[in-house]
Each structure stands twice: as structure tokens, then as C-alpha cells.
Backbone bond lengths (Angstrom), bond angles and torsions (degrees), N, CA, C in turn:
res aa  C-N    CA-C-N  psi(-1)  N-CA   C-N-CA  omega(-1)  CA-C   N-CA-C  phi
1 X - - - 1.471 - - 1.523 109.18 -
2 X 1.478 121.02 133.32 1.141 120.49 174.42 1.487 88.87 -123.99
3 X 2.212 99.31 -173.98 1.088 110.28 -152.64 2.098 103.31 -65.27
4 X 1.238 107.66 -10.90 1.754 120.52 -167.11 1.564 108.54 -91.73
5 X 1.497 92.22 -47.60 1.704 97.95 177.87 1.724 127.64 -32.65
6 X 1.294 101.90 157.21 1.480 102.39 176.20 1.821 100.29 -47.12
7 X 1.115 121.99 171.30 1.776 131.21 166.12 1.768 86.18 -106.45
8 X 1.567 108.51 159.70 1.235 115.18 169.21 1.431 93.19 -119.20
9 X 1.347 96.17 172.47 1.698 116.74 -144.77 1.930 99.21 -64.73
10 X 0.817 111.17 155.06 1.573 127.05 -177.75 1.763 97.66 -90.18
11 X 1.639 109.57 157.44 1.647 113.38 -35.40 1.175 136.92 -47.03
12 X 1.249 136.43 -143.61 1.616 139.12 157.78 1.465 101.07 178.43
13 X 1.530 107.33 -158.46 1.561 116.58 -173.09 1.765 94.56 -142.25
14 X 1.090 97.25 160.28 1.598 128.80 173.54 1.163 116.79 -148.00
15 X 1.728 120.10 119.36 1.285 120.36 170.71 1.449 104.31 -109.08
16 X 1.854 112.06 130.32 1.279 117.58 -176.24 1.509 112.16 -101.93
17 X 1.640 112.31 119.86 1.401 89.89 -165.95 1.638 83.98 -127.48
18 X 1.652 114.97 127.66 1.478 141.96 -175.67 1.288 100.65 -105.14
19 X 1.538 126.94 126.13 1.133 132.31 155.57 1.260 112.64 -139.04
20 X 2.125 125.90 158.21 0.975 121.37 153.21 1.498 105.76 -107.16
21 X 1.376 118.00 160.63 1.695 140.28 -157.60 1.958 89.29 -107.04
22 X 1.245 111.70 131.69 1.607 104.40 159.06 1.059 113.75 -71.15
23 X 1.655 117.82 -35.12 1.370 117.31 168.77 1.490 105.11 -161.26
24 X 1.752 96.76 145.76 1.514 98.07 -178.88 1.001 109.15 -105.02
25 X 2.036 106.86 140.11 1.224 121.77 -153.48 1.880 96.23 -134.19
26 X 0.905 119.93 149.49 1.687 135.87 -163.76 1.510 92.14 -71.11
27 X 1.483 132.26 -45.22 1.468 127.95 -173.63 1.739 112.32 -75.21
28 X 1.674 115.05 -9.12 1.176 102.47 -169.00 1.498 99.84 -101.96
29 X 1.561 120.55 -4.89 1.555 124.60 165.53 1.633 98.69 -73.70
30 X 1.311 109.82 -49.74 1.307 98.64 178.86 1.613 138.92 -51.40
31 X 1.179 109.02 -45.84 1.148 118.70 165.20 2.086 130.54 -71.24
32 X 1.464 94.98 -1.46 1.463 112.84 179.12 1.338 92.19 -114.01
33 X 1.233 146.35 -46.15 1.322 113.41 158.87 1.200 121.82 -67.47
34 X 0.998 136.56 -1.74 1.942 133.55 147.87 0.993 114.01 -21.00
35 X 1.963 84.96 -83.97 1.579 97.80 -177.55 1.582 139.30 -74.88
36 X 1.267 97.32 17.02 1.579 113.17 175.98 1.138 99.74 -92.16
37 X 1.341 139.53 -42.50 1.586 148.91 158.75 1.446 119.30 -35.99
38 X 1.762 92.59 -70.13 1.514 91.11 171.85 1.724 117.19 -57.37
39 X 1.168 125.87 -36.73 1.114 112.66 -166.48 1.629 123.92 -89.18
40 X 1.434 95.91 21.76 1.333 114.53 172.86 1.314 148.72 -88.93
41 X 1.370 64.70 -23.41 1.923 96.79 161.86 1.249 124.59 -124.97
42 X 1.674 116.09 21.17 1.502 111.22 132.57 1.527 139.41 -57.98
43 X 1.317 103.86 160.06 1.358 98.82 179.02 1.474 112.89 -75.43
44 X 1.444 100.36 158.87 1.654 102.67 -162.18 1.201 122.53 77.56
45 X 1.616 144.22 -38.87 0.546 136.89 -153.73 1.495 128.57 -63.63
46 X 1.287 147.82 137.34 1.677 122.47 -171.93 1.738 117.83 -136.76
47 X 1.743 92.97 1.30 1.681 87.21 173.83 1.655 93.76 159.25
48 X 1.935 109.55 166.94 0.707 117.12 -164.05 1.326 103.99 -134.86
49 X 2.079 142.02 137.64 1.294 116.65 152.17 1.954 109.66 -108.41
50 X 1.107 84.38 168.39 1.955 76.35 175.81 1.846 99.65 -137.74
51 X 1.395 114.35 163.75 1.604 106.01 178.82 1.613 83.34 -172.59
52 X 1.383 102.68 133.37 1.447 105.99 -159.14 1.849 88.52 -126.62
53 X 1.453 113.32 152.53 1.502 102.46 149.27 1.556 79.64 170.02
54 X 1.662 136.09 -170.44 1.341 124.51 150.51 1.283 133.36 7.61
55 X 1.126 112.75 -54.41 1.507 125.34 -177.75 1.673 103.31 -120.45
56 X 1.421 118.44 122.04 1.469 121.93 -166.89 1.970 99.90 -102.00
57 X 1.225 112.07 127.37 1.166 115.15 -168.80 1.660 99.79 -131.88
58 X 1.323 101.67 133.77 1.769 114.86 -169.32 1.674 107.29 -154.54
59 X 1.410 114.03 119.07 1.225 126.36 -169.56 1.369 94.58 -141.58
60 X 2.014 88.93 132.57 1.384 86.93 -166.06 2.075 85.39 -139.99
61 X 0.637 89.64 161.19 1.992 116.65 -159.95 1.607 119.74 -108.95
62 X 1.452 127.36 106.35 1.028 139.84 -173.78 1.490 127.49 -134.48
63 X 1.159 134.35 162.97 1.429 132.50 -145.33 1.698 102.92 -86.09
64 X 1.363 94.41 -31.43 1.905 110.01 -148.95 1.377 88.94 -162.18
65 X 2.075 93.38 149.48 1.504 93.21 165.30 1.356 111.23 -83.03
66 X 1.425 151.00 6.78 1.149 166.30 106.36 1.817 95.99 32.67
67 X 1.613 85.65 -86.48 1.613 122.59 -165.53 1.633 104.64 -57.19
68 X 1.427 113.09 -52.41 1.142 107.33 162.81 1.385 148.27 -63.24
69 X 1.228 125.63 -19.11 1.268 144.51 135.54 1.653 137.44 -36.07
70 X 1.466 85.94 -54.09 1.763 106.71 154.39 1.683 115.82 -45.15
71 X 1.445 105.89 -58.18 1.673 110.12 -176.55 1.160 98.90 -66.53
72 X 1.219 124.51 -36.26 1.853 116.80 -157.46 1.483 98.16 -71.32
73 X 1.464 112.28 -5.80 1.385 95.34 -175.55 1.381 106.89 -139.80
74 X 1.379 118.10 32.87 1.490 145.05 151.54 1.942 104.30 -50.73
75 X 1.438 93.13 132.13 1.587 84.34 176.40 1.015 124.16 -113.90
76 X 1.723 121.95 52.25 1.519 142.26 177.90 1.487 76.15 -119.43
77 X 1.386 124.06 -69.13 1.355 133.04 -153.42 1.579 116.38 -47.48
78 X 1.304 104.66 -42.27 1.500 134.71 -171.58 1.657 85.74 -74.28
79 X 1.702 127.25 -75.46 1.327 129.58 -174.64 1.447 110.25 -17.01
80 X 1.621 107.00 -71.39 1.716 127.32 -175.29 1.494 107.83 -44.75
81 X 1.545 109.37 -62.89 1.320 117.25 174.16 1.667 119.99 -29.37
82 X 1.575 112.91 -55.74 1.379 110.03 -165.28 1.798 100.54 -83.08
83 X 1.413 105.14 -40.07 1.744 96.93 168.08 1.697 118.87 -41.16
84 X 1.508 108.74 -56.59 1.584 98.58 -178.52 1.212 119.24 -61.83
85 X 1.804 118.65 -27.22 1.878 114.60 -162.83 2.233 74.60 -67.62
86 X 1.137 114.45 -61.46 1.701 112.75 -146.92 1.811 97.63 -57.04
87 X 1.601 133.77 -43.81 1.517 128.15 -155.05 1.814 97.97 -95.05
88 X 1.440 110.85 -42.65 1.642 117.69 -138.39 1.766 127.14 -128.27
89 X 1.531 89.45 -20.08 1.594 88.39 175.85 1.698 97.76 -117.04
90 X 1.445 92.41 138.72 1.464 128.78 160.37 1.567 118.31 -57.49
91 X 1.572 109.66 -58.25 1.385 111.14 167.58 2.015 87.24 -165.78
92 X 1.818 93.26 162.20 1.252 87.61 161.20 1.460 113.17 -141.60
93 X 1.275 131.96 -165.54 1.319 132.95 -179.49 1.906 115.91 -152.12
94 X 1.356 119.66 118.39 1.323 106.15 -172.23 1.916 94.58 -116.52
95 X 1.570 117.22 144.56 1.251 112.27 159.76 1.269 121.80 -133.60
96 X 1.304 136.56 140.73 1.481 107.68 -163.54 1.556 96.70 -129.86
97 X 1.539 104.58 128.49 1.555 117.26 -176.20 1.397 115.95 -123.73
98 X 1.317 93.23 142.52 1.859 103.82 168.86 1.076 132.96 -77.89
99 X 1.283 133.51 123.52 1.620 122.51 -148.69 1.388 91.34 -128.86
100 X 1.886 95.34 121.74 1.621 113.75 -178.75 1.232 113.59 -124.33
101 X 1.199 134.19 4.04 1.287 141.81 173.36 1.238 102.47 -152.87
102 X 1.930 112.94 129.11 1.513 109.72 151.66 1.388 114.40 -145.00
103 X 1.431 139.39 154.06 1.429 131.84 166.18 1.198 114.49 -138.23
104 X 1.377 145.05 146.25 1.038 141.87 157.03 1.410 139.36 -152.38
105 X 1.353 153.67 -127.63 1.472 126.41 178.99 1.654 93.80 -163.76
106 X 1.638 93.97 147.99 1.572 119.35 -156.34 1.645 109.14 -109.80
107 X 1.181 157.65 83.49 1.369 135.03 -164.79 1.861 99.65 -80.50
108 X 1.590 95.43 129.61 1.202 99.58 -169.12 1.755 112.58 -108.75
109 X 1.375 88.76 42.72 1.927 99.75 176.67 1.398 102.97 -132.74
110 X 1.755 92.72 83.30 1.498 91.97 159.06 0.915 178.95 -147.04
111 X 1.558 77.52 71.49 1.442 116.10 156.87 1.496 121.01 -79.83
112 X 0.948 127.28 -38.69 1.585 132.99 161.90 1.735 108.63 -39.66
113 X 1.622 101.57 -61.63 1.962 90.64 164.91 1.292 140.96 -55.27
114 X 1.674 80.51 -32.80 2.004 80.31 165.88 1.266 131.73 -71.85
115 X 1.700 113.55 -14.00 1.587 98.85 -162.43 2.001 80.55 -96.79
116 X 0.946 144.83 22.19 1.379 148.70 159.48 1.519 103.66 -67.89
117 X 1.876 127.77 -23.94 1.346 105.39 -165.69 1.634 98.41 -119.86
118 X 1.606 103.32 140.67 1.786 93.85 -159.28 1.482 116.85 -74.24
119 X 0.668 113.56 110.46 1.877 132.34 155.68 1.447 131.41 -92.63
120 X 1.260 132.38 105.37 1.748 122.71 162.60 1.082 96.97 -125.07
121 X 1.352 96.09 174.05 1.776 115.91 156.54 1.492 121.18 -96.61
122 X 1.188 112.62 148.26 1.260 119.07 -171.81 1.599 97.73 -114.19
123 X 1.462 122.07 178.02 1.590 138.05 159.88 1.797 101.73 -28.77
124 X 1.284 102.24 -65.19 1.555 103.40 -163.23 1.732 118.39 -120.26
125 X 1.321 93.88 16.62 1.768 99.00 -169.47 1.490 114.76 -176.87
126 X 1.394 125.69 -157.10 1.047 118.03 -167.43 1.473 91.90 -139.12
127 X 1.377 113.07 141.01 1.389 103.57 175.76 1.796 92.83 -134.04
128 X 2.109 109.49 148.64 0.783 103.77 -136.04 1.676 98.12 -179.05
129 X 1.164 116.11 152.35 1.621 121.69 -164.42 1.644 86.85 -100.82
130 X 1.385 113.77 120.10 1.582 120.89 173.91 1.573 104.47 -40.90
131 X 1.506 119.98 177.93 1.227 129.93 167.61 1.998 96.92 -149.69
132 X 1.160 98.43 163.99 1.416 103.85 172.11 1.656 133.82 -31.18
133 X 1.456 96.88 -45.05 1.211 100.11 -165.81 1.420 103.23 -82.83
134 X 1.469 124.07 -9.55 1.776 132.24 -165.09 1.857 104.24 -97.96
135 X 1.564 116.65 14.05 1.474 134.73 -176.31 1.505 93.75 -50.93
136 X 1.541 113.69 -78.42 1.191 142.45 177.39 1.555 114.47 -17.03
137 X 1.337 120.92 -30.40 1.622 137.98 -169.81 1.299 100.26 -110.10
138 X 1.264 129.71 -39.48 1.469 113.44 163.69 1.442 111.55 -67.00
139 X 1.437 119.20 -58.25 1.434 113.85 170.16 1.960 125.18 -37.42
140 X 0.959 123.46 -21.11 0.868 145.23 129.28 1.949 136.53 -22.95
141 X 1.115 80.55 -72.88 1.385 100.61 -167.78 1.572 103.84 -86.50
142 X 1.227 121.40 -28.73 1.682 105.93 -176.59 1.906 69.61 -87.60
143 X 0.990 132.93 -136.56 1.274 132.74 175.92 1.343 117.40 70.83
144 X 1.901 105.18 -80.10 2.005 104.58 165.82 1.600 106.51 -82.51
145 X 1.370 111.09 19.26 1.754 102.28 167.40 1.544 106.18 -118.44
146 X 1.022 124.03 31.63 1.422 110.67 -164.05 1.376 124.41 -68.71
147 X 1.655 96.90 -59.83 1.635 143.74 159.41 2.015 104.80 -25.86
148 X 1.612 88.57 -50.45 1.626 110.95 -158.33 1.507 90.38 -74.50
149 X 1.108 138.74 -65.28 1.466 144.63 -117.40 2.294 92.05 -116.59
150 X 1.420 104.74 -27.52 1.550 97.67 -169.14 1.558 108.85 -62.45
151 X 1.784 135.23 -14.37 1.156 114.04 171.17 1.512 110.49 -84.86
152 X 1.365 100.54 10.54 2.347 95.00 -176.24 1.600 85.83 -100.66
153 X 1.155 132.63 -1.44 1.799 111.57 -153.77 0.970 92.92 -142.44
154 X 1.355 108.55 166.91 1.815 132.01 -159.47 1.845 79.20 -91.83
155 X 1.256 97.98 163.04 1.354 117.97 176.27 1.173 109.04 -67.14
156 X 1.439 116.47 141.56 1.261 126.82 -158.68 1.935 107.64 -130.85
157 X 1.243 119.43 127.17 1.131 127.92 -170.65 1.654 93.19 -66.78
158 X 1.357 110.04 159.87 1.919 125.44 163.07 1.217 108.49 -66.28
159 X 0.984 141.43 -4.09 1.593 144.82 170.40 1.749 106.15 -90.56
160 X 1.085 107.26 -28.74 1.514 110.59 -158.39 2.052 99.70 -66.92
161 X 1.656 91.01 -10.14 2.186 90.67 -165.57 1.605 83.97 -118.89
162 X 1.379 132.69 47.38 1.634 144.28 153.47 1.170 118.56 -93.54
163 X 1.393 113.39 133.52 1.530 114.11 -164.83 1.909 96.94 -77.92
164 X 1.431 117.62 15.00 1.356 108.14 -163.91 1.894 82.92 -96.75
165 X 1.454 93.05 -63.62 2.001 96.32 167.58 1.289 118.89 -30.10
166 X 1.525 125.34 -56.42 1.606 130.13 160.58 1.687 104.91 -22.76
167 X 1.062 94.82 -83.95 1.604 115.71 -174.70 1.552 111.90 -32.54
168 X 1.634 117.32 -62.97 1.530 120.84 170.22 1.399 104.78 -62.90
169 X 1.081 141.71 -17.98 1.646 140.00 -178.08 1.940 107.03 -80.99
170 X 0.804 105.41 -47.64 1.348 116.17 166.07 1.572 122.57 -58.68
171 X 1.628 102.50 -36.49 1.515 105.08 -177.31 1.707 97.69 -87.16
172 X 1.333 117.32 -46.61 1.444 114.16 175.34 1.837 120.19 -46.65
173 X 1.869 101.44 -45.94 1.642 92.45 161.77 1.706 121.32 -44.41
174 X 1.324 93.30 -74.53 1.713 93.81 176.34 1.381 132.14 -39.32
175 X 1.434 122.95 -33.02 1.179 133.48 149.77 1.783 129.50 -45.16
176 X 1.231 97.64 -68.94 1.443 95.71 165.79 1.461 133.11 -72.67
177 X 1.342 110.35 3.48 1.924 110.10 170.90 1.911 92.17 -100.30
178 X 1.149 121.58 -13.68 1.459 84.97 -170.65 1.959 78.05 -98.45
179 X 1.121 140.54 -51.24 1.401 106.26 166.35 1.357 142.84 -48.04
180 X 1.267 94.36 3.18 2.107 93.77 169.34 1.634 100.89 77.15
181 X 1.451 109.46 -1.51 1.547 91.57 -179.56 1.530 113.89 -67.00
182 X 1.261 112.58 -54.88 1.721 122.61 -172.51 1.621 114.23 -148.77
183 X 1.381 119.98 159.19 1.287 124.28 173.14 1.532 110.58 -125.06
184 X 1.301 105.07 134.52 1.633 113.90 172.99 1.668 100.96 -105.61
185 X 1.525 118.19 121.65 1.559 111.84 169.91 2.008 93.28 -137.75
186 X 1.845 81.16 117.97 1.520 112.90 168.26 1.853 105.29 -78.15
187 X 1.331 104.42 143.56 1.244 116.91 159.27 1.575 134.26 -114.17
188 X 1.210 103.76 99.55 1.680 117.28 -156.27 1.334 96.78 -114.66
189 X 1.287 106.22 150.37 2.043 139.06 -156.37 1.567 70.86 -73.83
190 X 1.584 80.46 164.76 1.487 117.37 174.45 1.693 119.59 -24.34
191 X 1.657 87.63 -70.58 1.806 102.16 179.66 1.375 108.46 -74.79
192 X 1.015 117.81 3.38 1.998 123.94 -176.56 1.421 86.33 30.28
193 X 2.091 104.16 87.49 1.121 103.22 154.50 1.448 104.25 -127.35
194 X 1.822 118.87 0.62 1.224 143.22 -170.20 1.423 121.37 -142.22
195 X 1.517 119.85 127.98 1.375 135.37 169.40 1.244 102.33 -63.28
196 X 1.543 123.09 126.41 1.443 117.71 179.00 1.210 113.81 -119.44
197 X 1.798 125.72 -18.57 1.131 147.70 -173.89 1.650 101.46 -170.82
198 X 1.660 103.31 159.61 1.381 125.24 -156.12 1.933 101.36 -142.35
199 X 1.111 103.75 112.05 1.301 96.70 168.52 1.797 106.25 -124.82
200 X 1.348 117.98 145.97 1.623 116.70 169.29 1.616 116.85 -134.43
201 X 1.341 96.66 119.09 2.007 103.21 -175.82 1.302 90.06 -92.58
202 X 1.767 107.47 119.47 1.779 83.20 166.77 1.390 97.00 -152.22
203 X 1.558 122.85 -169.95 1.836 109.12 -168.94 1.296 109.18 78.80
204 X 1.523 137.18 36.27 1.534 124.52 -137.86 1.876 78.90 -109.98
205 X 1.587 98.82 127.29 1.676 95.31 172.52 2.032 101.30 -127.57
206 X 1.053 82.08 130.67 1.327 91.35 175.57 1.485 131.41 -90.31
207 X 0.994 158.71 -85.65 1.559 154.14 -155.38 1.474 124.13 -25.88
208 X 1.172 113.32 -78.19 1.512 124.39 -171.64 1.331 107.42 -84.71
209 X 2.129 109.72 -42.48 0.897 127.16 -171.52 1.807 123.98 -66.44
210 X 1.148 96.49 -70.62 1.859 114.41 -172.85 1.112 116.66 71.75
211 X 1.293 119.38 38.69 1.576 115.23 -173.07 1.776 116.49 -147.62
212 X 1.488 102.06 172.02 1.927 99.01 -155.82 1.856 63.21 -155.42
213 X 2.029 81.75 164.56 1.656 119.29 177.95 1.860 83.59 -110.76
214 X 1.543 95.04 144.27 1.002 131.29 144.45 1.471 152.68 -88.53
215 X 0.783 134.65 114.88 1.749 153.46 -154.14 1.540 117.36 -130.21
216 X 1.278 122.92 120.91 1.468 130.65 -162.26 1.327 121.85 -134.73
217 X 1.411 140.45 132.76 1.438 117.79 126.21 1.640 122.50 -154.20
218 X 0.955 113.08 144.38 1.663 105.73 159.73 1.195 153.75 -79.58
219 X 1.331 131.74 132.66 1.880 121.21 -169.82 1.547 113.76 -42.01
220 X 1.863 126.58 144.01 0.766 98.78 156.92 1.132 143.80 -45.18
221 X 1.371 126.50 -76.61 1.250 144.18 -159.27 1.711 92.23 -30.36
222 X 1.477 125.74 -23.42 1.517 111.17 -152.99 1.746 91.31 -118.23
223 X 1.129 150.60 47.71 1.354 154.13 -118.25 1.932 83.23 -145.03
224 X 1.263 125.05 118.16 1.128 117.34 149.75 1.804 104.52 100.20
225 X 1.260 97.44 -5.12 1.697 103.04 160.98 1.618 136.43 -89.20
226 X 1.258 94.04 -1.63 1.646 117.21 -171.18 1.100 128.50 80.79
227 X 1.246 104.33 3.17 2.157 127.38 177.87 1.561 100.35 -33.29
228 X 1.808 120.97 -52.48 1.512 124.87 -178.81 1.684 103.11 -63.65
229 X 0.878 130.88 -56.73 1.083 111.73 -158.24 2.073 109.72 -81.80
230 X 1.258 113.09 -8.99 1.329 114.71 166.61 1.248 98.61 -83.55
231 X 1.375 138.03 -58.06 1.539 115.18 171.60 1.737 127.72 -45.47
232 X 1.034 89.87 -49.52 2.219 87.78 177.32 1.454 110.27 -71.69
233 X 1.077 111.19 -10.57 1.726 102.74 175.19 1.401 115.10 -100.13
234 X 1.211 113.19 -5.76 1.790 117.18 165.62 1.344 96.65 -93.15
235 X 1.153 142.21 -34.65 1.402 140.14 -152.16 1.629 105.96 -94.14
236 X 1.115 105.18 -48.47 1.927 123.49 169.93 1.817 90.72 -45.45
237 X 2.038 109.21 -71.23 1.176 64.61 -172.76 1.681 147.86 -114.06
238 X 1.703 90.52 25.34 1.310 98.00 148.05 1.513 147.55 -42.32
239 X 1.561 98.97 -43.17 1.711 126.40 166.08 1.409 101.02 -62.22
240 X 1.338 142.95 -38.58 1.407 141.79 -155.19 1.937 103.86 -96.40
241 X 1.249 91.10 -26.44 1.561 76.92 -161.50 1.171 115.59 -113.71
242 X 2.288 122.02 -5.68 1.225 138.35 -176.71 1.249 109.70 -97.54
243 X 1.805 94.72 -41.59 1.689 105.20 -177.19 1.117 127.17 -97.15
244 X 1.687 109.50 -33.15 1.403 108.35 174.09 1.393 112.42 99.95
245 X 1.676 96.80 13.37 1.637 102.40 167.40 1.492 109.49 -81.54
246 X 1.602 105.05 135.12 1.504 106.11 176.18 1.589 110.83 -119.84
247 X 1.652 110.11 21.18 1.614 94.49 -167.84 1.236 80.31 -164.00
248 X 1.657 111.58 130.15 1.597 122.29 -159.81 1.733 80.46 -127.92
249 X 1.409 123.38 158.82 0.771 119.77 -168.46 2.023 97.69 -150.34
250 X 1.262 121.96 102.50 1.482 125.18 -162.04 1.825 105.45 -126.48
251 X 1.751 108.07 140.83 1.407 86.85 -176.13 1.563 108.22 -149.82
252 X 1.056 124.00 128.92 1.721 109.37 -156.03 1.630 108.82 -139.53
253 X 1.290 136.31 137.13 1.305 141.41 -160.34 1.765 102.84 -62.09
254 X 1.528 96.69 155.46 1.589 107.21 -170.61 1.430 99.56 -50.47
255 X 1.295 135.13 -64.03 1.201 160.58 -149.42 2.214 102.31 -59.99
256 X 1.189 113.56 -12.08 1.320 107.96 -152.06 1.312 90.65 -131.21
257 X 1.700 111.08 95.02 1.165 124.65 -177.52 1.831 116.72 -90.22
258 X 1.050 118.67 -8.36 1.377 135.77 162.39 1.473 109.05 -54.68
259 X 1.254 113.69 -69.14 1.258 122.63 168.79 1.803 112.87 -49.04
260 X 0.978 110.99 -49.65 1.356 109.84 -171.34 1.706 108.82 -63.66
261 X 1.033 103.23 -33.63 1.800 110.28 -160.27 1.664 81.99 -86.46
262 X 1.091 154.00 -11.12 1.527 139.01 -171.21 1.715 93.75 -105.59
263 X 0.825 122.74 -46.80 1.472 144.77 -178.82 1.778 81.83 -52.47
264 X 0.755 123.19 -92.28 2.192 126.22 -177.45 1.210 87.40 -35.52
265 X 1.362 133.99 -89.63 1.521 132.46 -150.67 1.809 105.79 -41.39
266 X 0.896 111.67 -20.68 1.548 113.83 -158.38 1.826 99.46 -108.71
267 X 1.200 112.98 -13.56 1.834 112.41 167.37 1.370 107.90 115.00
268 X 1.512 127.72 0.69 1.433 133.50 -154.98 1.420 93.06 -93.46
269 X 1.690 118.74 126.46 1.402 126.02 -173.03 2.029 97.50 -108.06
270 X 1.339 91.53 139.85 1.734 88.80 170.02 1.534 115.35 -62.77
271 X 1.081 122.40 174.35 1.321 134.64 -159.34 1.820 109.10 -152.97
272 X 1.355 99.00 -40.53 1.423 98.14 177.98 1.749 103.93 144.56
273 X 1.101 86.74 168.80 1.429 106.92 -162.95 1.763 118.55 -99.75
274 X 1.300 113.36 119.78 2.106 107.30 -173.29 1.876 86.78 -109.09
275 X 1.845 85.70 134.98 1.249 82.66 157.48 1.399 115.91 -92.89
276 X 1.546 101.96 -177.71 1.802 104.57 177.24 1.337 113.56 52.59
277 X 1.537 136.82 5.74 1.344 129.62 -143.87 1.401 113.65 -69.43
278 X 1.369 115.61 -35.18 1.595 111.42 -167.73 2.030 93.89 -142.27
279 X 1.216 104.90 142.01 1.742 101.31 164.75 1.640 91.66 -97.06
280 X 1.369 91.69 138.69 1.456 127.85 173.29 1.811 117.39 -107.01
281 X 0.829 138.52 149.09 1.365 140.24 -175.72 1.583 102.66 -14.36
282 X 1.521 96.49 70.68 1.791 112.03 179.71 1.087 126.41 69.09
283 X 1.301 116.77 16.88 1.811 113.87 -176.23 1.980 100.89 -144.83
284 X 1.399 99.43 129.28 1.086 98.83 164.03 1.620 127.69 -63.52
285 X 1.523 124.01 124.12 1.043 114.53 -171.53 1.870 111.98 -133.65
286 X 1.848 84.15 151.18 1.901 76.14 -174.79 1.547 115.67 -66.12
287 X 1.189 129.37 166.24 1.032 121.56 153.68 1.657 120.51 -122.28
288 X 1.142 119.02 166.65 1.530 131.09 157.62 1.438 117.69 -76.63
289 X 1.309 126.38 141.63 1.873 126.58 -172.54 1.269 87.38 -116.99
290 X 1.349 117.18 144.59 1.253 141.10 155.05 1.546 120.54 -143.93
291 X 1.061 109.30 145.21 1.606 133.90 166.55 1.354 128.14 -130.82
292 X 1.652 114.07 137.16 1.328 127.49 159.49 1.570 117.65 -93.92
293 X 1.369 101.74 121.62 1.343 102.60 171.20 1.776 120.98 -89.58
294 X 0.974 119.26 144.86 1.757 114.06 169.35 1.531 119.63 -148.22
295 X 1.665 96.31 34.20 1.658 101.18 170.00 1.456 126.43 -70.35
């Protein structure tokens, strides 16, 4: 059961379980969507909500305290449990309530929700904020880029090229555009049956500021066709004219003149130079600062 789903018949139970993370780590999503799996096909079981940010909030829905009792003493459930009190939680809090009354409201245009998630067309493709079912194409795509892309990127764990990581990467995009934190927009061929380029706005601060860092790259095989710079120039000005970003902020090692020459073509003026700024496939490296302005 999610927040849209049918409700099953009244009463029922809800266990609310509140925690904060000391730190969030990619294996402890993993293993909480486990047990959201596994516990889905317990008995009793009738649905799940999740709400993530600072404070991680997960309510999950059962027939009887019967059923719930059973899980609490599931020994995957119990496993996970004692891993997070020892690596990952700060503190937590569980309460478990009987739910005898509920009502609430459905918007039934939806199509109206969809045009909320960004999509255009470009020259040769579609560029576009992934959705669930498009996991599979990122999984993919870091995958035949691995080789290509490990001297631009920080070292990357063997988990990081799992279609399960795909999957949380996709849910983390969607997550952070409807919080305004950041936007990821892929650029996929015609039939969007292929990732062809990758762009990510993220860091997005609003008030005084209006501005997000930028992060890029393109598949080999497609390297030197201009695929990057037709993706960042739909996306720039998508960011400028939906969101109201006026200050892009992009930054790429001395050595990586590709980057630099798309970065000019596209209006981005240097700013200056950080040393040590970012480790790259194990080495701290300087970078170049750049910004687009569009006030």
C-alpha cells in the first residue's frame, strides 16, 4: 500500500519507526530496501510509506498485532536491526498504532502530474529526469562506461555498477527534484532505449543565491559528436526558465580540455582556480572554477 493505493478495510495497525542516520551510507538504503521486500510478503502485511531527509521516517501497515510480532522477530529483520543500532543510527523511535479512521484526497489528472517531471526533446533525443522504469539504462550506462569515466571520478566501490544502486540512484533523482535539492537530466535517443549523456544540477540554494554545481559526462562510443553540449544547453535552459536558476556553477581539472572548450562554448567564464579541490580516482586534484551567470 502506498500513499494512492486502495486503503484496506479499517481497523488495522501502523508501526512508526523514526530514526536519525550518523551518516548516510549507500549499503544502509540497500539493506532497508531489503527489508521492505522481504516484509512484503509476510503475512498480514498490507503496505508500506517511506519519507527520507534528516530525520528518516518509515511506516509500514499490517493486519494484526499478531503479524507484527511475527516480523519483529524475523531473523533478517532482527540481523538489519542490530547492524544499524552498531554502524548507522544515531537514535531511533518505534510506535505502533491502530488506525480507525482515515480520509484523504486523490488528484485525478494525470496528466497534470506528469507534465511536473522535466521532459523535452532535443535535436537527436530526449533529455529528461529518469523515472523508475529507465534504472536498467543507467545500469547500463555507468557499466559500458566504467573503464571510460574511472580517471574523471572518485573511486567507486563494486556495488556502485549494481542494477540495485541503479535503482536507488533513480529513486534518489526523483527525490531530490521534488525537494528542490538537485536535478539529474539524462539524454536518451529517440526511442529512449539508451543513455547517451548525463548531466546533474545539484547543491541547489535558493534565496539570495539561485544557484547549483554542475556535473557531466558523455558515453564513450558518443564522445566528440556534441551530444554534451546539446544536452547542457537544453538543461541550462531548462534550469533558467522553470526554476529560476540564474548561476550554474561547473568545475573541471587543468588537464581536461574537452570539458573546458564546452564549458566556453556554452558562456561559462573562469573564476579561479582550487587547489587539492576534489580526489579523483585517488589523487587529490586541482581544479578550474567556472560559472554561468543568467541574471
Amino acid at each position: 500500500m502506498t500513499l494512492y493505493n486502495e486503503k484496506p478495510p479499517l481497523p488495522y495497525y501502523a508501526v512508526i519507526f523514526t530514526s536519525k542516520l550518523i551518516q548516510s551510507e549507500l549499503m544502509h538504503s540497500v539493506l532497508l530496501d531489503k527489508m521492505i521486500d522481504l516484509a512484503s510478503i509476510q503475512e498480514g502485511f498490507l503496505g508500506v510509506e517511506t519519507a527520507t531527509d534528516d530525520i528518516q521516517i518509515l511506516i509500514s501497515y499490517w493486519k494484526d498485532l499478531a503479524s507484527i510480532r511475527a516480523w519483529k522477530e524475523h531473523t533478517f529483520h532482527a540481523r538489519v536491526q542490530s547492524m544499524s543500532k552498531e554502524f548507522w543510527y544515531e537514535s531511533y523511535d518505534v510506535k505502533v498504532v491502530k488506525v480507525e479512521r482515515e480520509y484523504g484526497f486523490k488528484n485525478l489528472d494525470g496528466d497534470l502530474l506528469r507534465q511536473k517531471i522535466p521532459k523535452m526533446p532535443t535535436n537527436r533525443g530526449t533529455l529528461m529526469l529518469l523515472e523508475k522504469q529507465h534504472a536498467p539504462l543507467l545500469h547500463a550506462y555507468v557499466k559500458e562506461n566504467k573503464a571510460f569515466f574511472e580517471p574523471w571520478e572518485p573511486l567507486r566501490h563494486e556495488s556502485y555498477y549494481s542494477m540495485e544502486t541503479a535503482e536507488l540512484r533513480v529513486a534518489e533523482m526523483q527525490k531530490d527534484f521534488r525537494k528542490d535539492k538537485g536535478l539529474v537530466l539524462c539524454l536518451l535517443d529517440k526511442s529512449e532505449s539508451e543513455i547517451l549523456a548525463y548531466s546533474n544540477y545539484s547543491a541547489i540554494v535558493r534565496g539570495v543565491f539561485q544557484a547549483c554545481h554542475l556535473g557531466y559526462s558523455v558515453s564513450e562510443k558518443y564522445q566528440g559528436q556534441g551530444y554534451m553540449k546539446e544536452t547542457l544547453a537544453a538543461g541550462i535552459k531548462y534550469l533558467n526558465e522553470e526554476m529560476n536558476i540564474n548561476r550554474i556553477m561547473a568545475n573541471y581539472m587543468p588537464h581536461n580540455q574537452k570539458s573546458a572548450m564546452v564549458l566556453r562554448s556554452l558562456g561559462f567564464e573562469e573564476e579561479g582556480k582550487a587547489r587539492n579541490y576534489l580526489k579523483i580516482a585517488g589523487n587529490w586534484e586541482d581544479h578550474i572554477l567556472t560559472a554561468l551567470t543568467l541574471r
